[in-house]
BATORFI-774659 format. One record per atom (N, C-alpha, C): atom name; chain; residue in three letters; x, y, z. Coordinates in steps of 0.001 Angstrom, whole numbers, plus 500000, padded with zeros to 6 digits. Layout:
N
@atom:CA chain:A res:Ala x:X y:Y z:Z
...
//
This chain:
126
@atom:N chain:A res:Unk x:143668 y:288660 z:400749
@atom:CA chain:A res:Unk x:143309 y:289375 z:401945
@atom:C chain:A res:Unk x:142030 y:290170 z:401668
@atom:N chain:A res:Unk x:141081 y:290451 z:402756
@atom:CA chain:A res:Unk x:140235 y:290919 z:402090
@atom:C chain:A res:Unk x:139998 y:292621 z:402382
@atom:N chain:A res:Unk x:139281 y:293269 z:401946
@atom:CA chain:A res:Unk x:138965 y:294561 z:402243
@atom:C chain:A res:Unk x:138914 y:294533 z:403553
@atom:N chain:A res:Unk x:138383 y:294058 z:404357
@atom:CA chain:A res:Unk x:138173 y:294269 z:405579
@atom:C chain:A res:Unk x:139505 y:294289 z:406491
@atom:N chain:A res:Unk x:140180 y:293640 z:406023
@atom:CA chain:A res:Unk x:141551 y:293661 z:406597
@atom:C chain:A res:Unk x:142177 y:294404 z:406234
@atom:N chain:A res:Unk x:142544 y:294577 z:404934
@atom:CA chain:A res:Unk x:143517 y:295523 z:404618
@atom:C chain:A res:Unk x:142781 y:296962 z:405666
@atom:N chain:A res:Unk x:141673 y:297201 z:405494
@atom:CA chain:A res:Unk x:141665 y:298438 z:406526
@atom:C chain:A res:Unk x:141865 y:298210 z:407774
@atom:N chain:A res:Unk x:141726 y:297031 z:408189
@atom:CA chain:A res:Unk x:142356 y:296782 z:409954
@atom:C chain:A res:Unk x:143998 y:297354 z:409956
@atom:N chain:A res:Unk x:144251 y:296483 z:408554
@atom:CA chain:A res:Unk x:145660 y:297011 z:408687
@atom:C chain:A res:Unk x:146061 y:298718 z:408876
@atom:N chain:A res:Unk x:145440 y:299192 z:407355
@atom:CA chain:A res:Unk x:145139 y:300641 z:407261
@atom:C chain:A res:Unk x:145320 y:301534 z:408282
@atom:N chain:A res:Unk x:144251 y:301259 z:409740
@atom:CA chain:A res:Unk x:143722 y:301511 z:410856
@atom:C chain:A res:Unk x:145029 y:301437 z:411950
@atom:N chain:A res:Unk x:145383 y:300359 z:411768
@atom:CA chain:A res:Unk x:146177 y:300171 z:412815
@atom:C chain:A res:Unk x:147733 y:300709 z:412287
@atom:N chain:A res:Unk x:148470 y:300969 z:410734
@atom:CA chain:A res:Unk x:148951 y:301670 z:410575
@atom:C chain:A res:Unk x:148612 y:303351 z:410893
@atom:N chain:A res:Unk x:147991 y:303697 z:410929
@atom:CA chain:A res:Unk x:147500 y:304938 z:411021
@atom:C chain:A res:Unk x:147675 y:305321 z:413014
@atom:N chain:A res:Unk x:147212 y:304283 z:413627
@atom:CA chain:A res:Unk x:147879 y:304977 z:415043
@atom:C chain:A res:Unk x:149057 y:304340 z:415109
@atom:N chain:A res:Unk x:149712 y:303516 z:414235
@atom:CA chain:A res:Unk x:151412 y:303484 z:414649
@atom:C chain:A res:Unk x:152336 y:305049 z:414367
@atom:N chain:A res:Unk x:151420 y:305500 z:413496
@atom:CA chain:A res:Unk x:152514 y:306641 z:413109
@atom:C chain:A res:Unk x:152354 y:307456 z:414470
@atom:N chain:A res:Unk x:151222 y:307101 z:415412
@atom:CA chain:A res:Unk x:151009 y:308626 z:416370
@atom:C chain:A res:Unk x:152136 y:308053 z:417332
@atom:N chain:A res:Unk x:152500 y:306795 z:417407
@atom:CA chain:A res:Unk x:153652 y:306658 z:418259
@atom:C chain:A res:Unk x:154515 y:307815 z:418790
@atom:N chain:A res:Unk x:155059 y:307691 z:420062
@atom:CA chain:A res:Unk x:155698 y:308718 z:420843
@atom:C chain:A res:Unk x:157117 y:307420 z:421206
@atom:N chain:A res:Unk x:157379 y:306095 z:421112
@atom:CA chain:A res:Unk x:158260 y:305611 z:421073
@atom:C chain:A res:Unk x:159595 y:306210 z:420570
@atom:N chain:A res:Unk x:160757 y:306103 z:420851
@atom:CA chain:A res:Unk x:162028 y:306536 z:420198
@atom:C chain:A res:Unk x:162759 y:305833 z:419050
@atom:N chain:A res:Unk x:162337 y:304536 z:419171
@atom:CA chain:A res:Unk x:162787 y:303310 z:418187
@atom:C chain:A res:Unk x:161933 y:302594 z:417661
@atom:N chain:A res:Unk x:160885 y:302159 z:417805
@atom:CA chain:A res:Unk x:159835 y:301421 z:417457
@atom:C chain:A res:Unk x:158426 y:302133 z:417333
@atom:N chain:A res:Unk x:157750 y:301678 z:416378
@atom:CA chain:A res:Unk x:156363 y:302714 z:416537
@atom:C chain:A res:Unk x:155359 y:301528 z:415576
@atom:N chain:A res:Unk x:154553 y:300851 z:416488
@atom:CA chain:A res:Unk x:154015 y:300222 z:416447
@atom:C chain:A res:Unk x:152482 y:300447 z:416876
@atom:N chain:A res:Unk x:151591 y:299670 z:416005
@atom:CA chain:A res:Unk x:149581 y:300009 z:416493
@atom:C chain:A res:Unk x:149060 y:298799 z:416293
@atom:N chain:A res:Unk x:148098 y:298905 z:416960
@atom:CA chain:A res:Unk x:147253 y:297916 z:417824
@atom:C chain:A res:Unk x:145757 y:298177 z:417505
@atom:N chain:A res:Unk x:145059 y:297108 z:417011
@atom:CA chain:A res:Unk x:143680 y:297313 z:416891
@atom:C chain:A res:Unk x:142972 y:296199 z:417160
@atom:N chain:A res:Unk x:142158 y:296063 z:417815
@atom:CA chain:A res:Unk x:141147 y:295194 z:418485
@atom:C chain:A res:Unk x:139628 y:295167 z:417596
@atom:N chain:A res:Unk x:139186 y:293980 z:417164
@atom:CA chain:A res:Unk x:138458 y:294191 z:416062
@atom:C chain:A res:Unk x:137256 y:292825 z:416652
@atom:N chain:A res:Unk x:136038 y:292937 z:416239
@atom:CA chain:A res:Unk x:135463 y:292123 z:416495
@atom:C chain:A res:Unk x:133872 y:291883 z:415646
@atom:N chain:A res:Unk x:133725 y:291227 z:414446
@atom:CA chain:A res:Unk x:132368 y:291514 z:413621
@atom:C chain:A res:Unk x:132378 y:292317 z:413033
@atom:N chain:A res:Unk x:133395 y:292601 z:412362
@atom:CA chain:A res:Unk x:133688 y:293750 z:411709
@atom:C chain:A res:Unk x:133316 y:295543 z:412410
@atom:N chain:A res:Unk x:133357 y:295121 z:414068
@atom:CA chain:A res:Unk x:133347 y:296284 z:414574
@atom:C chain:A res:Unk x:134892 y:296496 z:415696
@atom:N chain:A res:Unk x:135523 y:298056 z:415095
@atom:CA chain:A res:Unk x:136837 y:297875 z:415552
@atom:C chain:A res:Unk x:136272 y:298374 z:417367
@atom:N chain:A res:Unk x:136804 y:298121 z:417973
@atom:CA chain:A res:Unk x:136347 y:297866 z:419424
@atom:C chain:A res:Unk x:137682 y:298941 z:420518
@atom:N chain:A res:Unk x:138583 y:298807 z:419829
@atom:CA chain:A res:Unk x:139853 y:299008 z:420520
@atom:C chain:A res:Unk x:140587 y:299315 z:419724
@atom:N chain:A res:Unk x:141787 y:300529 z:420203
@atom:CA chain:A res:Unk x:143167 y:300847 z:419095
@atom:C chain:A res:Unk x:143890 y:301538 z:420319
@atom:N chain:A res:Unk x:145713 y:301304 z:419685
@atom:CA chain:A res:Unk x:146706 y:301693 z:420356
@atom:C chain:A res:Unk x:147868 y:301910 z:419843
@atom:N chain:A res:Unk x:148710 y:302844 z:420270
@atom:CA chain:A res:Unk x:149575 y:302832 z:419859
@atom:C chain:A res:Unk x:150844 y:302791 z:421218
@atom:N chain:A res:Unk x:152369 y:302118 z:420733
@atom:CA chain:A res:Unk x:153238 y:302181 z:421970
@atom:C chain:A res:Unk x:153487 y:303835 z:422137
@atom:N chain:A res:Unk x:153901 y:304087 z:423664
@atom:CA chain:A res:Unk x:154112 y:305607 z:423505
@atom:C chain:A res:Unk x:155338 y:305193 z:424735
@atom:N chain:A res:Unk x:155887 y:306290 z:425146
@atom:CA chain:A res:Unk x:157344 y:306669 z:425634
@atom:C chain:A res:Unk x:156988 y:307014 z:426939
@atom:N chain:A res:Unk x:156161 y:306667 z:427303
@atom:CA chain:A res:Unk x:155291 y:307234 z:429054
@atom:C chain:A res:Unk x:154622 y:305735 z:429380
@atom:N chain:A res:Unk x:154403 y:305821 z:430822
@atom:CA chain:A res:Unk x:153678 y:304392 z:431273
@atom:C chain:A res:Unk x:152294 y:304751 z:431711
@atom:N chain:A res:Unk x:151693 y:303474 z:431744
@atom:CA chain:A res:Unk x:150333 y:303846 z:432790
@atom:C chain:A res:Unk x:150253 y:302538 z:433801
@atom:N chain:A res:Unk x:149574 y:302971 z:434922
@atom:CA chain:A res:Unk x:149553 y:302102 z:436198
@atom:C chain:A res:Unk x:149274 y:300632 z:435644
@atom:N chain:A res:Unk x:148607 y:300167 z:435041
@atom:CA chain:A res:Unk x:148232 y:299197 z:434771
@atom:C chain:A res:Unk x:149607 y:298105 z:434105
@atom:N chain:A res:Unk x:150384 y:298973 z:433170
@atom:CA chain:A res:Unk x:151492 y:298209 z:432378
@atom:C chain:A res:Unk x:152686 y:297456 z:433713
@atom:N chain:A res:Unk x:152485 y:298260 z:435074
@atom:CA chain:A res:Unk x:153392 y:297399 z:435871
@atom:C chain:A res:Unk x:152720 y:295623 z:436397
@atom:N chain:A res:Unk x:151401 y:295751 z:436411
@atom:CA chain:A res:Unk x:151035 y:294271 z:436646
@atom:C chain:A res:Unk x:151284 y:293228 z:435118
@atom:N chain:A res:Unk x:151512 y:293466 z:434254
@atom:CA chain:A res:Unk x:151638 y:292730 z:433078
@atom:C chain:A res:Unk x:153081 y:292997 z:432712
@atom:N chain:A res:Unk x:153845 y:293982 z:432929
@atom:CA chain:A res:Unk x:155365 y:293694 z:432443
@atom:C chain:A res:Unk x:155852 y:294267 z:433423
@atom:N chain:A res:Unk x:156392 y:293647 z:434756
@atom:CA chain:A res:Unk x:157009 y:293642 z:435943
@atom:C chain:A res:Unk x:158864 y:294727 z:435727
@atom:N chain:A res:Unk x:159356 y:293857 z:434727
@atom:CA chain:A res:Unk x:160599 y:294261 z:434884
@atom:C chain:A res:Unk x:160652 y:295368 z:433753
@atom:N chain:A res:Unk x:159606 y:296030 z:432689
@atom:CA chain:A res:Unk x:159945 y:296737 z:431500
@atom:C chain:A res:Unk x:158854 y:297575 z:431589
@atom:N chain:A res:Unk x:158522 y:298446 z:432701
@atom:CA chain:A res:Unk x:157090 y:299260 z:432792
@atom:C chain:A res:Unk x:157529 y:300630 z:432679
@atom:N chain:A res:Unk x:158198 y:300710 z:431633
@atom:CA chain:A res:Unk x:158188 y:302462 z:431313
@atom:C chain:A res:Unk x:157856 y:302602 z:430697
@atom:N chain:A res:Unk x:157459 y:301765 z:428786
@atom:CA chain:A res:Unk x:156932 y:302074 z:428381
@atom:C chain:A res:Unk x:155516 y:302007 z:428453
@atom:N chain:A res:Unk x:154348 y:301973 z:427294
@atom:CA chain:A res:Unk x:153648 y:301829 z:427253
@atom:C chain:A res:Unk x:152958 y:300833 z:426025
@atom:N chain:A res:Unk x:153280 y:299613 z:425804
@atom:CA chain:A res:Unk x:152865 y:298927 z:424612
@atom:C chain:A res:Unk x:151644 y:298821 z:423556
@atom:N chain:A res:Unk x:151559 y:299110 z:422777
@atom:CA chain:A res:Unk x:150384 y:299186 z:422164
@atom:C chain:A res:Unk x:149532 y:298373 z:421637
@atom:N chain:A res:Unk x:149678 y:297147 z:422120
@atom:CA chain:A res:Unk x:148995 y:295791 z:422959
@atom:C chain:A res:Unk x:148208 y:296421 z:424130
@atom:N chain:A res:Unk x:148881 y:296822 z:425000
@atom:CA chain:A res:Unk x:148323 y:297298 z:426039
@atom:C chain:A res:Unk x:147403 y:298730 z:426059
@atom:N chain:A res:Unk x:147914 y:299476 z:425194
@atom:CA chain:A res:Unk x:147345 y:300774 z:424856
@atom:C chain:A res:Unk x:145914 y:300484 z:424355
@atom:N chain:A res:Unk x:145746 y:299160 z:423376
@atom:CA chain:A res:Unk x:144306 y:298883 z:422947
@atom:C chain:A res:Unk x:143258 y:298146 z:424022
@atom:N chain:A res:Unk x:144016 y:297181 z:424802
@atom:CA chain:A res:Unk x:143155 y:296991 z:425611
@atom:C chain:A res:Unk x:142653 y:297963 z:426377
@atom:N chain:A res:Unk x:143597 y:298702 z:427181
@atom:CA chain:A res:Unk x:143167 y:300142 z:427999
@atom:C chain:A res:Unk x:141835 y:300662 z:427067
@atom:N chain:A res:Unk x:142612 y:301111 z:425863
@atom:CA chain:A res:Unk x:141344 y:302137 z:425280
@atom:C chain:A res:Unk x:140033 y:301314 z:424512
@atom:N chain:A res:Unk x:140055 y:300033 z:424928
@atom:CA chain:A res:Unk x:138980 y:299700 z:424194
@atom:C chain:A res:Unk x:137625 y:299827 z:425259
@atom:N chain:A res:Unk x:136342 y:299643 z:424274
@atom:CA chain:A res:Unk x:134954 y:299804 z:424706
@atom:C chain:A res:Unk x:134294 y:298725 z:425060
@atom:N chain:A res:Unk x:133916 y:298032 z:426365
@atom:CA chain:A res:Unk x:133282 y:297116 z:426899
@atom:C chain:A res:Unk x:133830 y:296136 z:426933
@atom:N chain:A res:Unk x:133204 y:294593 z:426683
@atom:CA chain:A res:Unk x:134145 y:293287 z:426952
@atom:C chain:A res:Unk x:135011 y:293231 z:425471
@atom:N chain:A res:Unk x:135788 y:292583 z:425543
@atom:CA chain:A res:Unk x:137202 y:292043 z:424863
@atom:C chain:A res:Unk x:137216 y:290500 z:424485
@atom:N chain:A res:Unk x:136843 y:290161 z:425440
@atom:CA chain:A res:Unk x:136975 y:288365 z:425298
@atom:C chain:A res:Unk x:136430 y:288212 z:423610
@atom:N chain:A res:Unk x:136862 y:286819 z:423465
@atom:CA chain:A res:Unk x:136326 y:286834 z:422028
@atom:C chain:A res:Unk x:136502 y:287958 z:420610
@atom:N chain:A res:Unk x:137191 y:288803 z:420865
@atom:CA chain:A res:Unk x:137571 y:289492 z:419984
@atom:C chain:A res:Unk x:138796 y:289074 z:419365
@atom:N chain:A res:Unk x:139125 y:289555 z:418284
@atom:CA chain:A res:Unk x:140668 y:289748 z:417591
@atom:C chain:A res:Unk x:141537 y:290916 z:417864
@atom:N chain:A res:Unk x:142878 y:290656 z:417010
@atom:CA chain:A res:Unk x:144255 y:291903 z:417433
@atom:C chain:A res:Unk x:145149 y:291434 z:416151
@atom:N chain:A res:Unk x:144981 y:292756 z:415893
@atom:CA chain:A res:Unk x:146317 y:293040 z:414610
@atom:C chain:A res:Unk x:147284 y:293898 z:415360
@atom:N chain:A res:Unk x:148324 y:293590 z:415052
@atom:CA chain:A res:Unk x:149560 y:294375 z:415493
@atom:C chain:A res:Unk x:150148 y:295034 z:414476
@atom:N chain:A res:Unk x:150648 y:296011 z:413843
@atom:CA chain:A res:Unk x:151749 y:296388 z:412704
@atom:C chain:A res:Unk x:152582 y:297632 z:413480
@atom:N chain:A res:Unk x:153954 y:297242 z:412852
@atom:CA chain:A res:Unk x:154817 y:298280 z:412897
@atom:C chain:A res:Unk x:154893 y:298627 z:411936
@atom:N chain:A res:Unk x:155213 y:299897 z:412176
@atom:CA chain:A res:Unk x:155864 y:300787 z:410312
@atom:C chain:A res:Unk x:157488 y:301147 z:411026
@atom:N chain:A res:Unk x:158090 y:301121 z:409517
@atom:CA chain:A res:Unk x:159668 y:301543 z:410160
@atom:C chain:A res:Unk x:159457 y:303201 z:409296
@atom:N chain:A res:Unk x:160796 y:303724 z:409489
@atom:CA chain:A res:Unk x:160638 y:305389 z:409064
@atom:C chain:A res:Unk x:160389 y:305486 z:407798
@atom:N chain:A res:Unk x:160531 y:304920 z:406234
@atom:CA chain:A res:Unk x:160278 y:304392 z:405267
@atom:C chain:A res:Unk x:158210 y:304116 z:404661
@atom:N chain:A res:Unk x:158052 y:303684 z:406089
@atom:CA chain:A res:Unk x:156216 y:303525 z:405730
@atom:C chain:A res:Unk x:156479 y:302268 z:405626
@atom:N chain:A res:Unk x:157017 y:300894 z:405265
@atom:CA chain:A res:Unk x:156827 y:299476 z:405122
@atom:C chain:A res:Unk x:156609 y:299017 z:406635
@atom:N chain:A res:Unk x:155822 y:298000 z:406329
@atom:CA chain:A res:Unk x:155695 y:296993 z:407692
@atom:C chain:A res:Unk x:156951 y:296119 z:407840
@atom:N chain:A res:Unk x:157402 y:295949 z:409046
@atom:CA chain:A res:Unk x:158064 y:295267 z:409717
@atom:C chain:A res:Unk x:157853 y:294733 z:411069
@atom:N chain:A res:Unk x:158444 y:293457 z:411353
@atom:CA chain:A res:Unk x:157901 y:292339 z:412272
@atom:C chain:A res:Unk x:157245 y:292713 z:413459
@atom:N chain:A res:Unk x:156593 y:292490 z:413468
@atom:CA chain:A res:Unk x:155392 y:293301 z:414863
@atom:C chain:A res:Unk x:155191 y:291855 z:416069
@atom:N chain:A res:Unk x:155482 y:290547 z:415864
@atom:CA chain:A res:Unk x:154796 y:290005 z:416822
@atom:C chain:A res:Unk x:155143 y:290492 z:418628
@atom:N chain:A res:Unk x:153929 y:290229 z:418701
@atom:CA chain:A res:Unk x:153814 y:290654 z:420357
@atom:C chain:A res:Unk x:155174 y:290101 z:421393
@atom:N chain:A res:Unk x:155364 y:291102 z:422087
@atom:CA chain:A res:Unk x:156391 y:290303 z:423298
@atom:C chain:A res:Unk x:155684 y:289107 z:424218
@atom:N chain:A res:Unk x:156359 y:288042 z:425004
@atom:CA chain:A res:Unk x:155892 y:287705 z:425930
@atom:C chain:A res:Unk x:154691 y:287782 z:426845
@atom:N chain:A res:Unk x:155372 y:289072 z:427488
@atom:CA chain:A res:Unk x:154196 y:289726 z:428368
@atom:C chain:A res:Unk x:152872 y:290064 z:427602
@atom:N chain:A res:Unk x:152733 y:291115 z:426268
@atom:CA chain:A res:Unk x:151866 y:291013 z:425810
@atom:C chain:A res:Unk x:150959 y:290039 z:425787
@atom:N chain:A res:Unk x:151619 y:289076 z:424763
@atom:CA chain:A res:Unk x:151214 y:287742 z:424789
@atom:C chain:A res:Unk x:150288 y:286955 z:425811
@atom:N chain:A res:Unk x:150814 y:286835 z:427067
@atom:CA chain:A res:Unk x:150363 y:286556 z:428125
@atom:C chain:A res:Unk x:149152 y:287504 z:428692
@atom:N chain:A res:Unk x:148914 y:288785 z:428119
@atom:CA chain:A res:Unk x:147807 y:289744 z:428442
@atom:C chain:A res:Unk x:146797 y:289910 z:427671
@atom:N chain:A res:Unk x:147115 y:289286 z:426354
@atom:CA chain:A res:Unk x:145967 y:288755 z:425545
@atom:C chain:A res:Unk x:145336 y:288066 z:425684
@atom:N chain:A res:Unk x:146237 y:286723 z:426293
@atom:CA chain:A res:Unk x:145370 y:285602 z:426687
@atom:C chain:A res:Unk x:144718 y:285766 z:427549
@atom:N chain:A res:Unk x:144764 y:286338 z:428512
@atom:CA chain:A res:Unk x:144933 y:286350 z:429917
@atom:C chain:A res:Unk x:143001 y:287212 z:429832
@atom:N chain:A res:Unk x:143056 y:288368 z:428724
@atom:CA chain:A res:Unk x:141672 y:288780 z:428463
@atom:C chain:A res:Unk x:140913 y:288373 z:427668
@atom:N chain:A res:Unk x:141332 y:287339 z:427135
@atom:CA chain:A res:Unk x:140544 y:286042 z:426187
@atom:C chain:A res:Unk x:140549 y:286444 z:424926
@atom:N chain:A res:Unk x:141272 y:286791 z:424095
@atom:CA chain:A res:Unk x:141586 y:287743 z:423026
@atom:C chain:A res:Unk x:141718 y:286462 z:421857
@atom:N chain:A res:Unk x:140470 y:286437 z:420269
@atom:CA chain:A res:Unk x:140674 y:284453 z:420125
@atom:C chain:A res:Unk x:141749 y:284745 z:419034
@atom:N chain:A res:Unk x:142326 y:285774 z:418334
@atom:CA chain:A res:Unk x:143362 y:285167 z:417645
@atom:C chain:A res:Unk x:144070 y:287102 z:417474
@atom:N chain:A res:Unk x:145014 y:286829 z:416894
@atom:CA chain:A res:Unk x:146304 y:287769 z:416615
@atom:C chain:A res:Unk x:146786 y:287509 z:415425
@atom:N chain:A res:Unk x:146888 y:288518 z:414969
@atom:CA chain:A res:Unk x:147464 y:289240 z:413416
@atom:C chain:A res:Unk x:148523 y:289833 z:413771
@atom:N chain:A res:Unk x:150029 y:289138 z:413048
@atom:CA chain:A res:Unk x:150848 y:290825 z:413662
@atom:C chain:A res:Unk x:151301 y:290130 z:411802
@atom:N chain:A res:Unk x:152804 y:291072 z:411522
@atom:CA chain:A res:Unk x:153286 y:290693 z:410864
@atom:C chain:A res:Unk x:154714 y:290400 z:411186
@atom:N chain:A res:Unk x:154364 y:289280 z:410130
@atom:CA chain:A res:Unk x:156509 y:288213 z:410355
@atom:C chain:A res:Unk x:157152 y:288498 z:409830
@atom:N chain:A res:Unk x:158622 y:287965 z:409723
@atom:CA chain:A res:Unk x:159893 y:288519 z:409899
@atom:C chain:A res:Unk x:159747 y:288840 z:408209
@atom:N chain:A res:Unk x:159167 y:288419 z:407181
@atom:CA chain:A res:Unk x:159040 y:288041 z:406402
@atom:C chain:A res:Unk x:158411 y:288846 z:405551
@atom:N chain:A res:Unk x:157537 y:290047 z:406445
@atom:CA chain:A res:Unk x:156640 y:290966 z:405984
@atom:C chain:A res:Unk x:155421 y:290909 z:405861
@atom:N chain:A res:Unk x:154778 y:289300 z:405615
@atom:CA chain:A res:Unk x:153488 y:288475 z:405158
@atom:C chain:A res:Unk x:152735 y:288635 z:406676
@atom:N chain:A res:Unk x:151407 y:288993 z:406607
@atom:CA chain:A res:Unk x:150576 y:289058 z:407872
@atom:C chain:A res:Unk x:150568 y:287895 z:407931
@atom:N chain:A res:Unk x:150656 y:287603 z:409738
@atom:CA chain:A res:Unk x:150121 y:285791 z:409960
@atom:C chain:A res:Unk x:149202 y:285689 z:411061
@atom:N chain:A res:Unk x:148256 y:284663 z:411018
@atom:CA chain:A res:Unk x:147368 y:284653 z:412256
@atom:C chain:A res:Unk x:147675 y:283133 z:413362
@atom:N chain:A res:Unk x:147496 y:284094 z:414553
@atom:CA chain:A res:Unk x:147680 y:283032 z:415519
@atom:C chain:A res:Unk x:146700 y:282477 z:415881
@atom:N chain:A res:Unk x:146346 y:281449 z:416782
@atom:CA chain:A res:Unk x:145111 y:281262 z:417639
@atom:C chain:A res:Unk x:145737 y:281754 z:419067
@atom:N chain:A res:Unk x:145172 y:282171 z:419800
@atom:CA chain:A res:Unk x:145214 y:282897 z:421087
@atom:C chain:A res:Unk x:144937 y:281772 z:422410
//
């Protein structure tokens, strides 16, 4: 893995801990040319936007969604790491839900990092 990642990871551990979730606390970073573009974390409050992308589960706030919101200019063509931390500090399985899923694509997002059941980061194509 290289330096550059491990700090995506780094990065995107670092706003999982700001999580406001009750059970899960998961971060989101949007990365592109080695410039990070976007970061998120899930939080325990919604915003208007999370009801057009997850119809039946819009209370929270996903941190998929939290990075797109807070990111700077276009998106398309960029990347997304996902990590959860459990209370311990280790990563555990982060891949995106459905809906996420579908909101990545949907903003042309070309590949995804989360980590598997397994612990090992894996990359998707988008």
């Amino acid at each position: 893995m290289t330096n550059r990642m491990n700090r995506y990871i780094q990065v995107a551990r670092e706003e999982a801990a700001l999580s406001t979730h009750p059970k899960a606390r998961l971060g989101a970073l949007i990365f592109h040319k080695g410039v990070i573009v976007g970061r998120g974390y899930n939080k325990a409050r919604t915003h208007p936007l999370v009801k057009r992308w997850y119809p039946k589960y819009n209370y929270h706030l996903h941190a998929e969604m939290d990075a797109v919101i807070r990111s700077r200019g276009e998106i398309s063509g960029c990347d997304i790491i996902v990590v959860r931390i459990l209370k311990d500090g280790s990563l555990a399985l982060s891949k995106p839900c459905p809906h996420c899923l579908s909101m990545l694509i949907a903003h042309g997002l070309r590949h995804l990092y989360y980590v598997n059941e397994n612990g090992l980061l894996k990359k998707e194509r988008l």
